[in-house]
C-alpha positions in Angstrom: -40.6 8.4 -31.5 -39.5 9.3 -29.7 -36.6 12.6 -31.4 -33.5 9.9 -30.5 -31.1 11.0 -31.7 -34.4 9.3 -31.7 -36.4 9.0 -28.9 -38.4 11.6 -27.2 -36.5 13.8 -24.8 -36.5 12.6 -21.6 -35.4 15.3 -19.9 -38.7 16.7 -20.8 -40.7 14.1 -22.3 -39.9 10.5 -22.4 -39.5 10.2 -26.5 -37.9 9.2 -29.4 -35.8 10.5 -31.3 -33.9 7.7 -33.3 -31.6 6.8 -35.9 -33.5 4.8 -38.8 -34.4 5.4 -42.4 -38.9 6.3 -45.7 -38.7 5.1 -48.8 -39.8 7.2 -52.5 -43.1 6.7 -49.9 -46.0 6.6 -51.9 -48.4 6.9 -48.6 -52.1 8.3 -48.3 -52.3 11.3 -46.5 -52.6 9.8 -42.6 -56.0 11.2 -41.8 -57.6 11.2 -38.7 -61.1 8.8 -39.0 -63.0 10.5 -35.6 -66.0 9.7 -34.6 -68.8 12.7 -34.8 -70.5 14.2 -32.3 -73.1 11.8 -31.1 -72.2 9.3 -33.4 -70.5 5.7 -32.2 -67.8 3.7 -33.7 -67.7 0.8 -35.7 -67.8 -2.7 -34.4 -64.8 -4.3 -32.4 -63.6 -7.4 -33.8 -65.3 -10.3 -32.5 -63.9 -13.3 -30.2 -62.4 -16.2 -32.3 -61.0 -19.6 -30.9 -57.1 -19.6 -30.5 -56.0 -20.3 -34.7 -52.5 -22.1 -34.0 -52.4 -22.7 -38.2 -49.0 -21.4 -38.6 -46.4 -24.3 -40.1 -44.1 -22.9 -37.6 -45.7 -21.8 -34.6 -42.9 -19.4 -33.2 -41.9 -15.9 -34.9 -38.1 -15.0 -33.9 -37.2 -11.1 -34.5 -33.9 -9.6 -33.9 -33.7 -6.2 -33.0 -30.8 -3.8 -32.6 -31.7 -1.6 -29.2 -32.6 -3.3 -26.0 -35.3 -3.1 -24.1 -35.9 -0.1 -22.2 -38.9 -0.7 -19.9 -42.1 -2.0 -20.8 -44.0 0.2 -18.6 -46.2 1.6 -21.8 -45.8 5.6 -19.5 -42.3 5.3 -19.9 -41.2 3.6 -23.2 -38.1 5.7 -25.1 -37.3 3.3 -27.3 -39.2 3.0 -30.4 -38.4 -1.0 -30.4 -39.6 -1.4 -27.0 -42.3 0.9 -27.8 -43.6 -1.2 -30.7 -43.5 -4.3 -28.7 -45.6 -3.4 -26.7 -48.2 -2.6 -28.6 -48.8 -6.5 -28.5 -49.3 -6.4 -24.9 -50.8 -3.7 -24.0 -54.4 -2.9 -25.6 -55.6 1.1 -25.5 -59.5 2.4 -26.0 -58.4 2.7 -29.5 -56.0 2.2 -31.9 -55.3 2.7 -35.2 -56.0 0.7 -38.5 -53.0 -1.6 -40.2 -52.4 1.2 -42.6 -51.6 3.5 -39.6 -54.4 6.3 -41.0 -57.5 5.8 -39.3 -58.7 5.4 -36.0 -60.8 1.9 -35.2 -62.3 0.3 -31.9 -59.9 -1.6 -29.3 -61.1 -1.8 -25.6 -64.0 0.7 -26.2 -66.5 -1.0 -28.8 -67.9 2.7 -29.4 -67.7 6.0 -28.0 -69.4 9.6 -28.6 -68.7 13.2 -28.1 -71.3 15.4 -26.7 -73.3 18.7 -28.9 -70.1 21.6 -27.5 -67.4 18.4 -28.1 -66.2 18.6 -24.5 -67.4 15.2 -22.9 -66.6 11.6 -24.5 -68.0 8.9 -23.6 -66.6 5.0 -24.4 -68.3 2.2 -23.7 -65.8 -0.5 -23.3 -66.6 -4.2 -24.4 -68.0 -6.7 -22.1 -66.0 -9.5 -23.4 -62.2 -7.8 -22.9 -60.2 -9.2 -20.3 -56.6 -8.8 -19.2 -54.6 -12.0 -20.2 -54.9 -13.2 -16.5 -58.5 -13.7 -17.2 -59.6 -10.9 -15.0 -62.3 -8.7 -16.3 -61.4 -5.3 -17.9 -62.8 -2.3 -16.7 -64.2 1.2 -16.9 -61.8 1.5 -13.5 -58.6 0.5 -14.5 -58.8 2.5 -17.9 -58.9 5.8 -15.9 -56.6 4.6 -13.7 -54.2 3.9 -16.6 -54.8 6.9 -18.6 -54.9 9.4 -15.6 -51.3 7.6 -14.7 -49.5 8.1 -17.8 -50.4 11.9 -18.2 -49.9 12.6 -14.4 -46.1 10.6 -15.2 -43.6 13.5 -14.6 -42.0 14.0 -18.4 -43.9 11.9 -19.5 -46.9 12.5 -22.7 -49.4 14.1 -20.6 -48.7 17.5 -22.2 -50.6 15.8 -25.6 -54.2 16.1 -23.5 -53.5 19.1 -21.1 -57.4 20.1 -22.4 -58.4 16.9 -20.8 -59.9 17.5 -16.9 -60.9 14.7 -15.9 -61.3 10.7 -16.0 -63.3 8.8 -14.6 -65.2 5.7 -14.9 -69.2 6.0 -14.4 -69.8 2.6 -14.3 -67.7 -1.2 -14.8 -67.5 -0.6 -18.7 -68.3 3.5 -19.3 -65.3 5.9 -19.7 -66.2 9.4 -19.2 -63.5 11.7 -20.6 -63.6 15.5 -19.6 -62.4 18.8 -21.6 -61.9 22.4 -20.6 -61.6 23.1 -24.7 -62.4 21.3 -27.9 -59.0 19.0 -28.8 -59.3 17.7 -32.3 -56.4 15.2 -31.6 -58.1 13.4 -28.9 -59.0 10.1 -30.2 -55.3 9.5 -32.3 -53.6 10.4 -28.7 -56.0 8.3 -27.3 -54.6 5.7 -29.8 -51.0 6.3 -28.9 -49.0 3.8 -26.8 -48.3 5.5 -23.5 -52.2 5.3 -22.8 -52.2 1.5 -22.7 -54.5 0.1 -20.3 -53.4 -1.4 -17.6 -54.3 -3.9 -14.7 -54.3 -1.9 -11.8 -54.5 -3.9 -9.0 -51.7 -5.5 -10.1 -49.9 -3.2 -10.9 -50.4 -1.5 -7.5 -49.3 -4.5 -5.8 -46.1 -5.6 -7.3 -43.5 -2.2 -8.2 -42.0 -4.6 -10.0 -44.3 -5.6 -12.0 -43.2 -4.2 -15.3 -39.7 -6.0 -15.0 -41.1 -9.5 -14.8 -43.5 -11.0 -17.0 -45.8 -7.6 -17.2 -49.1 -8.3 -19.2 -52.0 -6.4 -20.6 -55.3 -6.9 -22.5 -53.3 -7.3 -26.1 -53.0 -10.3 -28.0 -49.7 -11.5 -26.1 -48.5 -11.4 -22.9 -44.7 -11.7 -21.6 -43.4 -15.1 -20.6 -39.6 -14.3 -20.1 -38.0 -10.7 -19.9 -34.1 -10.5 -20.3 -34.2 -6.7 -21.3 -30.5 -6.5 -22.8 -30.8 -10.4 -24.7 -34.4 -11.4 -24.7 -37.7 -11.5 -24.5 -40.2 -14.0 -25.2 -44.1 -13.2 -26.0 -46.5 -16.1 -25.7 -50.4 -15.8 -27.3 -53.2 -14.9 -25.4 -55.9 -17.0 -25.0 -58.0 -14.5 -23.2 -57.8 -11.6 -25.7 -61.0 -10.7 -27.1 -60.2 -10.8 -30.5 -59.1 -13.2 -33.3 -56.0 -15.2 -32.0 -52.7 -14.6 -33.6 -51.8 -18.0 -35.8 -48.2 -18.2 -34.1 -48.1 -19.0 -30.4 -44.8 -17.2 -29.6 -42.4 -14.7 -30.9 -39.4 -14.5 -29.4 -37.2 -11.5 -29.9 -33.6 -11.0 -29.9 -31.1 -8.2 -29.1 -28.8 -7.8 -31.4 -26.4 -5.2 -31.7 -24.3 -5.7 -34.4 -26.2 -5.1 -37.7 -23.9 -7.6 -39.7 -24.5 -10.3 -36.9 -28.0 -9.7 -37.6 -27.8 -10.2 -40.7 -25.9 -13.0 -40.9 -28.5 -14.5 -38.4 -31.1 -14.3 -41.2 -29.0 -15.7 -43.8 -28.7 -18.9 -41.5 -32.0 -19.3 -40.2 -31.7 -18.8 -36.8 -34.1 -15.7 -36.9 -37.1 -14.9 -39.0 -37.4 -11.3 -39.1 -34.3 -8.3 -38.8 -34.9 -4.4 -38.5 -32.7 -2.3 -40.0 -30.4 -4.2 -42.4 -27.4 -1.9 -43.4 -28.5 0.0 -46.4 -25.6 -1.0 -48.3 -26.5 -4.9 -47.9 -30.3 -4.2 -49.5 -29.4 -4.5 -52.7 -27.5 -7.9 -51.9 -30.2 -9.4 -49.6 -33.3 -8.7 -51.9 -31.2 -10.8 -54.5 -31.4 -13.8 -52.5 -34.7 -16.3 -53.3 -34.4 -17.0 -49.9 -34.9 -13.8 -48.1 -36.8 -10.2 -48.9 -36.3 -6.8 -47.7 -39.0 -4.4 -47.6 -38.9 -0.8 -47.4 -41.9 0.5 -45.4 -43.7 3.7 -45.4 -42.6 5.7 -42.3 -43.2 8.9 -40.5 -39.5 9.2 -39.4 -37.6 12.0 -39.8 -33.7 12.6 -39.7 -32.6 16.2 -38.8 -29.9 18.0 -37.4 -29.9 19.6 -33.9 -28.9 22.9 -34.2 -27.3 24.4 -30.4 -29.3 27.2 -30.1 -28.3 28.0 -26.1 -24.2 28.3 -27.5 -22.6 30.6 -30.2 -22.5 30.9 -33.1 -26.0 29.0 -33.5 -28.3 31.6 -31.8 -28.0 33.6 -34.8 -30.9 32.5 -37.0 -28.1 33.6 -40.4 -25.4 31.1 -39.2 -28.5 28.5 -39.1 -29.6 29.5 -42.3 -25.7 29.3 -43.7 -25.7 25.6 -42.7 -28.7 24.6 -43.9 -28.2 26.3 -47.4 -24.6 24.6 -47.4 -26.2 21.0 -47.0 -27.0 18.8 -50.4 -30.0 16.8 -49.0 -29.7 14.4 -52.1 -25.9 13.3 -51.6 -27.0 12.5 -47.6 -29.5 10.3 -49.6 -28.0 8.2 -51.8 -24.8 7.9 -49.9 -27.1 7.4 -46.3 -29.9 5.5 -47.9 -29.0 4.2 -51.7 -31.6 7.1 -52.8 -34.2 5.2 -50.9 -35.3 8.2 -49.0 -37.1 11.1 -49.5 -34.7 15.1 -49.1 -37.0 16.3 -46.5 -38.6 19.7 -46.9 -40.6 20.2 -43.6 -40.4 18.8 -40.3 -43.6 17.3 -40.7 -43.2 13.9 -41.6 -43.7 12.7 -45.4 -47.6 13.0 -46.5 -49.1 13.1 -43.4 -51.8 14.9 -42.8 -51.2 18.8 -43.2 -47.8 18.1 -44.3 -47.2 21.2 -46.2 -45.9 19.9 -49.7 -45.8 23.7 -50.7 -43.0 24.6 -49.3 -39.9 23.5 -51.3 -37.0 20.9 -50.6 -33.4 22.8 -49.6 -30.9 22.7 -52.4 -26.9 23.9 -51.7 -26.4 27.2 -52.4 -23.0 28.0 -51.4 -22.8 31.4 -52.5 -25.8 32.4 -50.3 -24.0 30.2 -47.2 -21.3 32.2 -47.6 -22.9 35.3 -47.2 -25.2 34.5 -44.4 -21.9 33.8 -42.5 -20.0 36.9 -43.4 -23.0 39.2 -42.3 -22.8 37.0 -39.3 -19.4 37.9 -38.3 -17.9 34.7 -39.3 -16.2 35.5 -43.2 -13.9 32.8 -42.3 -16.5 30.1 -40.4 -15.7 28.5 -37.6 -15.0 25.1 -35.9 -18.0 22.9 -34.2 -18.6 19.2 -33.5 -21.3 16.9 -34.9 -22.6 14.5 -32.1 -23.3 11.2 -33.9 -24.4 7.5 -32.9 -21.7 5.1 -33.1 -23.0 2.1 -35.1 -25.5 4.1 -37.1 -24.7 3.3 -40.8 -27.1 5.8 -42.1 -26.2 8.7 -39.5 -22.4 8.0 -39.9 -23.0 8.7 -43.7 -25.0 11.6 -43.2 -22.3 13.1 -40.7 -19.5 12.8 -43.6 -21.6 14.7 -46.4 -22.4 17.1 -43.4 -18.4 17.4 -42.6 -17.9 18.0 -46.2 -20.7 20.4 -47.2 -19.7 22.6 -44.4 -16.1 22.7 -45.1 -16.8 24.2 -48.0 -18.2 27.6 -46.6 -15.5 27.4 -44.0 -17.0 25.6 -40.7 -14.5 23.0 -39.5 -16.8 20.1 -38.0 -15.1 17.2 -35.8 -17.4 14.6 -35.9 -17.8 13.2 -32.2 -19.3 9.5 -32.1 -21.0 7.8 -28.8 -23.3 5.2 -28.0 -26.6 5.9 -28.2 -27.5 7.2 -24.6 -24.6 9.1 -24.1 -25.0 10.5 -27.7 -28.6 11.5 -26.5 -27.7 13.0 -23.4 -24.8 15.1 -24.9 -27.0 16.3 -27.6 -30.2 17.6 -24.9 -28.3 20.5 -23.3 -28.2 22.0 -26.7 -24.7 23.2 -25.7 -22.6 20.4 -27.2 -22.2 21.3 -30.9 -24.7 19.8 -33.9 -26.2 16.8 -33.5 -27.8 13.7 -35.7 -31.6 12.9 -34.6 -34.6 11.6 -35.8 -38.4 11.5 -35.0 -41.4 9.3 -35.9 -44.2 10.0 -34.9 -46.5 7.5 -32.8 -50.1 9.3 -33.7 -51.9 9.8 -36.7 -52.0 13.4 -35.9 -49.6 16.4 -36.3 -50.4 17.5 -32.8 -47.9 15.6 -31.7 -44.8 16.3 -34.0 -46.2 20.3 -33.9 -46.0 20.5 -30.0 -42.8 18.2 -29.7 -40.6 20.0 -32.3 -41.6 23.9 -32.6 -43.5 24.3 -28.9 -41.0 25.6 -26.5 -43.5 24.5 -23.5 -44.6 21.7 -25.3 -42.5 18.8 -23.6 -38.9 18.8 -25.2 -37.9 22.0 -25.6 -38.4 22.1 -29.4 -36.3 19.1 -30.2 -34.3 20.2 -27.6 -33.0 23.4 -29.8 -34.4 25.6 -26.8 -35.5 27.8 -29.7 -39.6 29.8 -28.8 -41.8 31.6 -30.8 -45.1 33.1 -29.5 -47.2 33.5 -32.6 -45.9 29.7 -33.4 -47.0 28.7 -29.6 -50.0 29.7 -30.4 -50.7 28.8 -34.2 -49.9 25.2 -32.6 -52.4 25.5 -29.7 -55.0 27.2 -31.4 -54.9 23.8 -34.4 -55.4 21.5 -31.6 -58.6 23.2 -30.8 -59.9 23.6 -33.9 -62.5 20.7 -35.7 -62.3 22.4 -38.8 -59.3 20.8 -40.8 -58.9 23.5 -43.4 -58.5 25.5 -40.8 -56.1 23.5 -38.9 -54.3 22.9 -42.3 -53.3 26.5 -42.7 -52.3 27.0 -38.8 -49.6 23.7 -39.6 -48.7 25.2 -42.8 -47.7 28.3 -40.8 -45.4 26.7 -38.5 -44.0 24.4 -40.9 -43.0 27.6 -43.0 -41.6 29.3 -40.0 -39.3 26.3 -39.0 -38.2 26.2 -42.5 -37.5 29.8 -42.5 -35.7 29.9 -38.7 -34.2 26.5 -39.1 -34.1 25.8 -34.7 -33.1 22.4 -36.4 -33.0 21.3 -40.0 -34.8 18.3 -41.2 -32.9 15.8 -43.6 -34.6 13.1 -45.4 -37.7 11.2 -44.5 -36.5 7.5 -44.5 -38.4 4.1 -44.2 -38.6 1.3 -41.9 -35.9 -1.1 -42.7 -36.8 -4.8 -42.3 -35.2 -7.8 -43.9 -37.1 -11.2 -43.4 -37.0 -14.9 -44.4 -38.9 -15.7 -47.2 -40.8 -18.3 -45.2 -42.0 -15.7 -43.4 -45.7 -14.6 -44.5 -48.0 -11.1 -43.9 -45.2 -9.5 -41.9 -46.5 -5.4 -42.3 -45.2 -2.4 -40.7 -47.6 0.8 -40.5 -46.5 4.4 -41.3 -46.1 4.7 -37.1 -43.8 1.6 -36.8 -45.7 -0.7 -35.1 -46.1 -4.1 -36.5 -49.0 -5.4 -34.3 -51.8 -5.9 -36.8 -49.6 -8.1 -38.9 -49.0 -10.6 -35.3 -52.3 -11.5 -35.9 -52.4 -13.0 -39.2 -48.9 -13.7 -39.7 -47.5 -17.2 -40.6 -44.1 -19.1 -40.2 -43.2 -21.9 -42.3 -40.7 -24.8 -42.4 -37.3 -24.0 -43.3 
């Protein structure tokens, strides 16, 4: 999640914010599982011999954005974040449905009476895939790197004061204030844990054949064409039933695609949504539409005219029909989005209604505005992007019709990011997904101007909405926090610093030989390594 036009914004915060698609979602509410004060966690799996019971033993993906880095700190890109989430394990992590939290390096933890020291006791039997021990050390290490990491995530635990390690397998976690989030950012990727020593030793260690305490490690790194993760055998836990999976980078959605139809790859994100129809037709193949927490919006330029006056803002967004951008964007397989939360999760404020065009009360937003006639303004786009290249032409249209001349200006997807961060360069297309089962981290990104990206990079601020968003990640009580979110959702909706679209699923499209391939709500596919199968085809 970064928003990408999806991935974060690292100007500020190395994220995501990305151009993808969540389907008529049916998800449970993604709730935070925590641990109570003094109590301890449930059991970490246990160790299992490797289970090489797959027909075929080698998965092959192809994805459509190359490899960023796979320094866990660093990650932009939500494919290179959700690989490696196979390398790289964390303290915890979250369940395969993406709404709980469960036991990874640290077999239990506990919170003390006033909830401002943790403790996790890490287990005995984790070691990093070189066979070396893991410890209480290089957890701190790894944590206290990634939030020190200049725009990186470390403004998700500024409560947290200190790190350290007590003893080989104890993690001692320090808090000036109560932080309700803790455990899901605790959960989140950038907090992998890391081998320090060798990390320290090689600065280029991330861009070889970098390696973790997941269930894989890297045996061949070709970040614009390849890489290639191999099982194993000293992770802790049960063995993944494939020994390799070997991913692709593939640019061209039809080439992926046709890569699928032929065989030569397994599994393919984002089919074209205009192909899903065709694809799930065939015996041979299946296309699944996963539950996501992604969310499409529209950048509004706050920091240029005439976008710093909150009527022209509300003009646009009352000129926009949320369910043409659908069906033409998505075949109806999204969801008009209503808040910038994403869909169902937890405190997503279901209250407050979906936009529908009203062109009449565009019209006379922009007349009290000063602008009777509209005015002209690009749309920064991602070339390539089926879904964002449809939503820019009902966008071109809608706005027409109140008067606003939009050129639509198309780049590739760095220089389409870049442009779109000064919030100078006209509208732009983004999305977000978020990589916690909290709200913390979508509520500080998007509406906290000192919360890491500059409010989605909209430069917009708002004290009392500062602080509604600070004062929910303090508070344990979740009715509480529940009305402090619904507060800031209702203000976004009604100052519209950026105006969320549709909340879109994960778009997959694998072989039919292919068995127990799942995505979670927060786009990593992980879990489903573990238990996944290949057969002959």
């Amino acid at each position: 999640m970064t928003p990408v036009p999806h991935t974060h914004d690292p100007g500020s915060v190395l994220r995501r914010l990305r151009l993808t698609g969540v389907t008529g979602l049916a998800a449970a509410a993604l709730v935070l599982a925590a641990c109570g004060g003094g109590g301890s966690s449930t059991t970490a799996p246990e160790a299992s011999a490797p289970a090489a019971t797959s027909e075929v033993d080698t998965l092959k993906i192809a994805n459509g954005v190359a490899i960023d880095t796979l320094d866990p700190a660093e990650n932009a890109a939500n494919e290179s974040i959700w690989l490696d989430q196979n390398i790289y394990a964390r303290l915890v992590q979250t369940d395969p449905t993406g709404t709980k939290i469960v036991p990874d390096l640290a077999s239990t933890w506990e919170q003390s009476a006033d909830g401002l020291t943790w403790t996790f006791h890490l287990n005995p039997a984790a070691k990093f895939a070189d066979g070396s021990p893991v410890t209480a050390a290089d957890a701190a290490w790894s944590i206290n790197r990634a939030r020190a990491l200049e725009g990186g995530w470390g403004f998700l635990i500024t409560p947290v004061t200190s790190i350290t390690a007590t003893d080989p397998q104890t993690v001692v976690i320090k808090l000036k204030t109560k932080h309700a989030p803790l455990l899901a950012d605790l959960a989140m990727y950038a907090y992998g844990i890391l081998p320090q020593k060798a990390v320290e030793a090689d600065k280029d260690f991330f861009s070889k054949t970098p390696y973790g305490a997941g269930p894989f490690k890297v045996t061949k790194l070709e970040p614009d064409s390849q890489l290639v993760l191999t099982r194993n055998d000293s992770y802790w836990g049960p063995k993944p039933k494939i020994s390799t999976v070997e991913v692709s980078v593939v640019t061209n959605d039809n080439t992926r695609v046709l890569q699928l139809q032929g065989g030569q790859v397994d599994v393919i994100e984002n089919p074209p949504g205009n192909l899903v129809k065709q694809l799930s037709a065939n015996p041979k193949l299946k296309v699944d539409l996963f539950p996501s927490t992604r969310v499409d919006f529209l950048q509004v330029p706050l920091k240029s005219k005439p976008f710093e006056d909150v009527r022209v803002r509300q003009a646009v967004k009352a000129a926009l029909d949320l369910d043409a951008m659908n069906t033409l964007a998505y075949q109806g397989n999204a969801v008009p989005a209503n808040t910038f939360f994403p869909y169902k999760m937890l405190h997503w404020a279901e209250s407050i209604p979906t936009p529908k065009p009203d062109l009449d009360k565009a019209k006379q937003l922009l007349t009290e505005a000063g602008f009777p006639n509209g005015f002209k303004t690009d749309l920064i786009t991602v070339s390539g992007d089926a879904a964002g290249q449809a939503q820019a032409v009902v966008i071109k249209d809608d706005l027409a019709k109140i008067g606003i001349d939009v050129t639509i200006q198309s780049y590739e997807q760095s220089t389409a990011y870049t442009n779109e961060r000064s919030g100078t360069n006209g509208l732009g297309l983004r999305y977000w997904t978020n990589d916690i089962i909290d709200p913390d981290e979508v509520a500080t990104f998007g509406a906290d101007i000192k919360g890491g990206a500059n409010s989605f990079s909209s430069y917009w601020g708002d004290e009392a909405t500062s602080k509604a968003i600070n004062d929910a990640r303090s508070e344990t009580d979740e009715a509480k926090r529940g009305e402090l979110y619904a507060q800031v959702q209702q203000t976004i909706a009604d100052q519209a610093p950026f105006i969320p679209l549709a909340y879109a699923p994960f778009r997959y499209a694998s072989g039919a030989w292919v068995n127990g391939f799942q995505v979670s709500p927060l786009g990593n596919y992980n879990d489903s390594l573990l238990s996944l199968t290949v057969g002959t085809h």
